[in-house]
C-alpha positions in Angstrom: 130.7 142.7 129.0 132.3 145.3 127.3 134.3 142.5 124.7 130.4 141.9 124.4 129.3 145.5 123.1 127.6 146.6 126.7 129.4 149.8 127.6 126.8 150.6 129.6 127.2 147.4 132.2 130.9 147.4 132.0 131.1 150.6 132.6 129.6 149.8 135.9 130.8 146.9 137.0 134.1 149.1 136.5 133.0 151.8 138.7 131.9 148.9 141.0 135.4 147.4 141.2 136.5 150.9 142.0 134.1 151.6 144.8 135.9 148.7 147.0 139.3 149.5 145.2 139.7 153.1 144.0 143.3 152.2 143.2 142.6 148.9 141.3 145.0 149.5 138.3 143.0 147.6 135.7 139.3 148.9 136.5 140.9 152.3 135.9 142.8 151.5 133.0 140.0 149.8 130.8 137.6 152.6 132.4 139.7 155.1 131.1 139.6 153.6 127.7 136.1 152.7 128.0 135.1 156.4 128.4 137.2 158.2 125.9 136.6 156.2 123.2 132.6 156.4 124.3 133.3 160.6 124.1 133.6 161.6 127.5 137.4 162.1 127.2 138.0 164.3 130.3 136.2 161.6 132.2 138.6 159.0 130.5 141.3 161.4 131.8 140.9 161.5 135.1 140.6 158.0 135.0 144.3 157.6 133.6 145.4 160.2 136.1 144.2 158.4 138.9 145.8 155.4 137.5 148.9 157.1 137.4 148.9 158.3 141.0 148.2 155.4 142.4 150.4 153.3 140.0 153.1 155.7 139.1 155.4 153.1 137.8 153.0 151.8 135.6 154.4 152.2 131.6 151.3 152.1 130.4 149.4 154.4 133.3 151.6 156.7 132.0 151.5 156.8 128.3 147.5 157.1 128.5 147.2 159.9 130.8 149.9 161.6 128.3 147.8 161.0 125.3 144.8 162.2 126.8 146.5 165.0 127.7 148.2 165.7 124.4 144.3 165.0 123.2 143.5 168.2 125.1 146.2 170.1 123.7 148.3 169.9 127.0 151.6 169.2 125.5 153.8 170.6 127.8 152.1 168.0 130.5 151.9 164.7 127.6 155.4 165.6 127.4 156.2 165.0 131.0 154.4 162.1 131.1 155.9 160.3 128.3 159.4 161.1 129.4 158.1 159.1 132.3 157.3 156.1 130.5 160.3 156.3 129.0 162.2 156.2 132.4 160.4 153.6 133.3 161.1 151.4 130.2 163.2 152.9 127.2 161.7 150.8 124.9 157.8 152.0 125.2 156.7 151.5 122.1 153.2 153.6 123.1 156.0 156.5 124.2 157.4 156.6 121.3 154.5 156.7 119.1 153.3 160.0 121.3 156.4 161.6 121.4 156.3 161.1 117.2 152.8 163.1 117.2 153.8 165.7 120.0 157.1 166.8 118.0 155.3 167.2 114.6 152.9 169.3 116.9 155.9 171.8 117.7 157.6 171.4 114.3 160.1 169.7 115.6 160.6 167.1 112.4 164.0 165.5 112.9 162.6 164.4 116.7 159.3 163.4 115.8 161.3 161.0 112.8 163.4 159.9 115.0 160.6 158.5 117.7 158.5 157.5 114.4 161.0 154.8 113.5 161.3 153.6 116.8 157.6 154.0 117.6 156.1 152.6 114.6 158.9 150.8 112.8 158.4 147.4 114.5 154.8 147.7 114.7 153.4 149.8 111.5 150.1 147.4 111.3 147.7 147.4 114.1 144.2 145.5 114.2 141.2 146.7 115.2 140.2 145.2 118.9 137.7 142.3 119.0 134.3 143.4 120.3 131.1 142.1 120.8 127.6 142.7 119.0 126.9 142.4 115.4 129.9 141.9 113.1 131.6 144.6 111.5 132.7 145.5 107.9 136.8 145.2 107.8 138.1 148.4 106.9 141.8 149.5 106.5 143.1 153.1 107.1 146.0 154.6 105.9 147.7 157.2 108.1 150.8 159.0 108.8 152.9 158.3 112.1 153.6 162.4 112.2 149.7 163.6 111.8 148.1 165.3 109.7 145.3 162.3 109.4 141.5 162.6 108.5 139.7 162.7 111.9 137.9 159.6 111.1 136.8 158.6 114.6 133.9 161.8 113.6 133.0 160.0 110.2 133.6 156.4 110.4 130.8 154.4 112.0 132.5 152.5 114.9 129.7 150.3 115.2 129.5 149.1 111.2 133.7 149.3 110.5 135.8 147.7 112.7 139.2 149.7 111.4 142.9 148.6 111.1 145.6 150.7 110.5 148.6 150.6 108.5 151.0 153.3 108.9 152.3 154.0 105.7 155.7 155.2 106.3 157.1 151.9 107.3 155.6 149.9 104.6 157.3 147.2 103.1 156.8 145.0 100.0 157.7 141.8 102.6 154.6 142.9 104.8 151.5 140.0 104.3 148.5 142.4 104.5 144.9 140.7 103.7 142.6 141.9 101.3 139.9 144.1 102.4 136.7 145.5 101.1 138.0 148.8 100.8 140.9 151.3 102.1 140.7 154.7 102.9 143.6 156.6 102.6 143.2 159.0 105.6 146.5 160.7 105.1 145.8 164.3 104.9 148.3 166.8 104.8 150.3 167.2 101.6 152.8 169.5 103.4 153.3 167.7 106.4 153.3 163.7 105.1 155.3 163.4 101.8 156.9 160.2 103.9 153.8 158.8 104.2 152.1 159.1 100.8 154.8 158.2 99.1 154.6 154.5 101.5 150.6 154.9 100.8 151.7 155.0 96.6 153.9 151.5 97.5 151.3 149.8 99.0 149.0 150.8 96.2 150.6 149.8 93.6 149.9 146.0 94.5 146.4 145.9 95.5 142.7 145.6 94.0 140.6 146.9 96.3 138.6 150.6 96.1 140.8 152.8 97.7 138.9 156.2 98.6 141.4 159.4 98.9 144.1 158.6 96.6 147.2 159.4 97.5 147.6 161.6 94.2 144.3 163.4 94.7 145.7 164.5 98.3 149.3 165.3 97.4 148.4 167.8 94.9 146.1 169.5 97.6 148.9 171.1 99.0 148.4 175.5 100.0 150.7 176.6 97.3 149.8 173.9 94.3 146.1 174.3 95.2 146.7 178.8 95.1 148.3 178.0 91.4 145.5 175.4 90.1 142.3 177.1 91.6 143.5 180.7 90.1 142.5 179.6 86.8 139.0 179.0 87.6 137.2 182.2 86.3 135.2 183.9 89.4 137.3 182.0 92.0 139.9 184.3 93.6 142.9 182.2 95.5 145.2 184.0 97.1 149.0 183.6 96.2 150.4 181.6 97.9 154.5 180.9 97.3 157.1 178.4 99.5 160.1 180.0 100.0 163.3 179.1 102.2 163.4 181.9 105.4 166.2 183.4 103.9 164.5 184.6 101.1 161.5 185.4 102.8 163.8 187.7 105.2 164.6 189.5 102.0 162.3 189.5 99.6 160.3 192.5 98.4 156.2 191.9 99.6 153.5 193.9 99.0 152.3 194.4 102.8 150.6 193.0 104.9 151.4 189.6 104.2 150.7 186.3 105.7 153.8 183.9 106.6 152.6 180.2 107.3 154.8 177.3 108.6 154.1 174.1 106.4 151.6 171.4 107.7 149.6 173.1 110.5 145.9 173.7 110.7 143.9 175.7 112.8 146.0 179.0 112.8 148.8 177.6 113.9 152.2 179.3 113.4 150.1 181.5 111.4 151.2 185.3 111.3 149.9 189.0 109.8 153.4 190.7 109.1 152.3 194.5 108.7 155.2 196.0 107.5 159.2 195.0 107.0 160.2 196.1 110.4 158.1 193.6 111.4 159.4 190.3 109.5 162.3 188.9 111.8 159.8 188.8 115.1 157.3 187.1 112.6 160.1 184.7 111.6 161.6 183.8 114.8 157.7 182.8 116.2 157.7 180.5 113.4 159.2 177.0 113.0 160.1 175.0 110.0 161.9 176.1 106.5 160.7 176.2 103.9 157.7 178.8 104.8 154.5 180.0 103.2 154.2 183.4 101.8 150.4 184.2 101.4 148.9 187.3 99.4 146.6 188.5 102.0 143.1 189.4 100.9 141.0 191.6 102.9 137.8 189.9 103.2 135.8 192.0 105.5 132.1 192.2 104.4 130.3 195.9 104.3 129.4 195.0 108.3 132.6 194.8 109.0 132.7 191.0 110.0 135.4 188.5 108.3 133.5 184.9 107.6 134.6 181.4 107.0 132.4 179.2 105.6 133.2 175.2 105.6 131.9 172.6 103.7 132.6 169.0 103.8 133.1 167.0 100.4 131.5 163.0 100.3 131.8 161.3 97.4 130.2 163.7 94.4 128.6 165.6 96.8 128.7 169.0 98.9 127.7 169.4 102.6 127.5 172.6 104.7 128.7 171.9 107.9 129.4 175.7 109.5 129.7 179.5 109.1 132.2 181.7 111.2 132.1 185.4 111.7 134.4 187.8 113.6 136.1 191.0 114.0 139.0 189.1 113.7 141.4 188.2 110.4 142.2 184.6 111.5 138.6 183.3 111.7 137.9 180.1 113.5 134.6 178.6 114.3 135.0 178.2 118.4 136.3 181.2 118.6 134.2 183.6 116.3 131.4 185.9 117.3 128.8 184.9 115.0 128.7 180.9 115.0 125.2 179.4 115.4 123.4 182.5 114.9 120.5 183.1 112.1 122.8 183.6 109.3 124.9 180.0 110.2 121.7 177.9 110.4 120.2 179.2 106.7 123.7 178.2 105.6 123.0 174.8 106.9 119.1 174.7 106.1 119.9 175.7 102.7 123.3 176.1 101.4 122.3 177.5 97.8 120.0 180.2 99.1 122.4 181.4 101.0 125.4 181.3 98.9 124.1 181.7 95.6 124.0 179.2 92.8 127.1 180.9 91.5 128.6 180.5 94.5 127.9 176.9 94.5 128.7 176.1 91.2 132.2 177.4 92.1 132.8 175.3 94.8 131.5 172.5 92.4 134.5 173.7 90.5 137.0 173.3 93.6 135.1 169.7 94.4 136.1 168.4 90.7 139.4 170.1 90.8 140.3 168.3 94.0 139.1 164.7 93.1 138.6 163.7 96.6 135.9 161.2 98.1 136.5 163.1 101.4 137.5 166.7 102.0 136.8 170.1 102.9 136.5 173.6 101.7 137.4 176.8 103.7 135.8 179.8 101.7 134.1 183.1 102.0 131.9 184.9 99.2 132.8 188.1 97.9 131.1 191.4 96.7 130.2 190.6 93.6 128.7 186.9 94.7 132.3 184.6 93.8 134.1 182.2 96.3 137.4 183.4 97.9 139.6 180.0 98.6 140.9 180.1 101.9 141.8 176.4 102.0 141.0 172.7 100.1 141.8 169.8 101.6 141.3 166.4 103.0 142.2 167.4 106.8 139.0 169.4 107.6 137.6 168.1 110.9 133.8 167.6 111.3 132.9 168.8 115.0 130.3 166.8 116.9 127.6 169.3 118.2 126.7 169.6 121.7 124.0 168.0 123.3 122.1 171.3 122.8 122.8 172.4 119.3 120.3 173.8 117.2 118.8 170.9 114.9 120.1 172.3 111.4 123.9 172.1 113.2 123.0 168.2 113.9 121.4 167.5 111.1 124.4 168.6 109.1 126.6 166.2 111.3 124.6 163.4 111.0 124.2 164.3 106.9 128.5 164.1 106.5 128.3 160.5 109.0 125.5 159.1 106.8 127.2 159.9 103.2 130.6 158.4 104.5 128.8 155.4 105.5 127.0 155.5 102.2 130.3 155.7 100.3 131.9 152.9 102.2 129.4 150.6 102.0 129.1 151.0 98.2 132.4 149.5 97.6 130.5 146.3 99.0 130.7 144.8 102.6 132.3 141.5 101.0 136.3 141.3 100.9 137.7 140.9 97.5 
């Protein structure tokens, strides 16, 4: 049933199976599965735990509850679990793969290589599962085995792509690949995936088919290239933004406060406000990584007092609000901040030049061309005088599903960004090449 496309019966001839055997390692298993990928991922983890307690030396018991977990942002417990896995069988290739993803997590690079090979050397191409109902439209994704991917389980239409994967690190020219009707490069992080883009550029290099998110576009969209390129739009203002080894940073001369950044993390992580010197070495020993960011910080506080982060999301040739952050707070971020869904975030969304301004707009316009992705984002805030301040500009912007009770300009906006993606995939043609 589920092979079929009905989640809904297999779901319950699952819980079925489970109601005369709550320990019946394959009902819990493909349950598990069946419910995260169906969004109700805490469901789909208590499934894998209860696999795991009643199997606990299943491999592959294991290495599910652990992603889950590291899902959640429980890395300390993924950890655990995969070191299980891996004491079960040395050679879990699922193991690995986590334990690639969880080290990039902490910054530990040299570890999270080292699992990558192992992980995803033997195995860099997977296919999409068969499934059931009306056939889909092959599409291949690019991505990196240490992170720093597009979020395209938000954006790509799971029911109209059916998506196979090549991680691009481990490319090589012997590889027999098929042609497909398009490829998205979902590689995001210029800091964080050099590896990667530069196997994306490889693989490239040989094929016809329209490839959306070059790998050029994305690897000049680093923090400090995009600080030095955007500067010189007139009306923009981009912070600073320098990469420096920590041992100059422990000595250089800064104009405080400044912000100190470790390279290829999102969502203010390892992300500091250094005051004054005295304060440098404790902001340098909470940070991993070398080189680091040095940042010119800008104080954005409007005449209210709140700091606000705007986002929009970049289709094709096209903008699209998708949220507005306030808070007391410097490091603004939109689960956290005091303002979100409020009167001022939904004219955002209702109308984005109304409430920016068209010389607002036609500024991000600027940042949009500048960037030459089919699929990004923009972090922002407007000034005074009615310009853009750049807080970021790239392809790793994650579009958050709204709650079942949302306000309909928030899900409007989501299903706006789902609807021009599938747009922009289907007009490079549902036919392979």
């Amino acid at each position: 049933m589920e092979a079929a496309g009905e989640r809904a019966a297999a779901r319950d001839a699952y819980v079925a199976i489970l109601a005369a055997d709550p320990t019946h390692l394959g009902a819990l298993t493909n349950l598990g599965t069946l419910l995260t990928y169906s969004g109700f991922k805490r469901a789909g983890r208590l499934a894998y735990a209860q696999a795991v307690a009643s199997h606990p030396q299943d491999r592959r018991a294991r290495t599910n509850l652990a992603a889950a977990l590291l899902d959640e942002g429980d890395a300390a417990a993924a950890l655990e679990q995969y070191e299980a896995a891996l004491a079960i069988d040395a050679r879990s290739i699922d193991a690995h793969q986590g334990l690639a993803l969880l080290h990039a997590r902490n910054g530990a690079w040299k570890r999270a290589r080292t699992h990558a090979r192992i992980g995803f050397g033997a195995q860099p191409i997977r296919r999409a599962p068969a499934r059931g109902g009306a056939p889909r439209t092959p599409l291949l994704l690019l991505l990196s085995a240490l992170g720093g991917n597009v979020d395209t389980e938000r954006i790509v239409d799971a029911e109209r792509y059916a998506c196979d994967v090549l991680v691009a690190e481990f490319y090589e020219p012997h590889m027999q690949i098929g042609a497909y009707p398009a490829i998205f490069n979902a590689i995001g992080d210029a800091e964080r995936c050099g590896e990667a883009l530069a196997g994306a550029r490889r693989f490239l290099e040989t094929r016809r088919e329209r490839v959306f998110n070059s790998p050029d576009a994305v690897g000049a969209s680093s923090r400090a290239r995009n600080a030095a390129r955007m500067a010189t739009i007139p009306g923009l203002r981009a912070p600073r933004t320098v990469e420096m080894s920590r041992e100059i940073v422990a000595t250089a001369s800064f104009d405080f406060p400044i912000l100190l950044r470790s390279l290829g993390f999102h969502t203010g992580e390892h992300f500091e406000r250094v005051e004054r010197r005295d304060d440098l070495p404790a902001a340098l020993d909470a940070l991993p990584g070398d080189p680091l960011l040095a940042i010119e910080y800008l104080d954005t506080r409007s005449a209210d007092g709140f700091f606000r982060k705007y986002r929009v999301l970049i289709v094709g040739d096209r903008l699209y609000p998708i949220h507005l952050a306030r808070s007391q707070q410097w490091k603004v971020h939109y689960f956290s901040g005091e303002g979100t869904e409020d009167r001022e975030e939904l004219a955002f969304l209702a109308d984005m030049h109304a409430a920016l301004g068209e010389r607002a707009v036609a500024l991000l316009e600027r940042i949009r061309r500048t960037l030459g992705l089919d699929y990004g984002g923009i972090d922002f805030t407007i000034d005074a005088e009615g310009g853009v301040v750049l807080f970021e500009a790239n392809a790793t912007m994650n579009l958050f599903a709204p709650p079942a009770n949302a306000a309909p300009e928030r899900r409007r906006a989501f299903e706006a960004v789902r609807a021009a993606v599938s747009a922009l995939l289907a007009a490079s043609g549902d036919r392979t090449p």
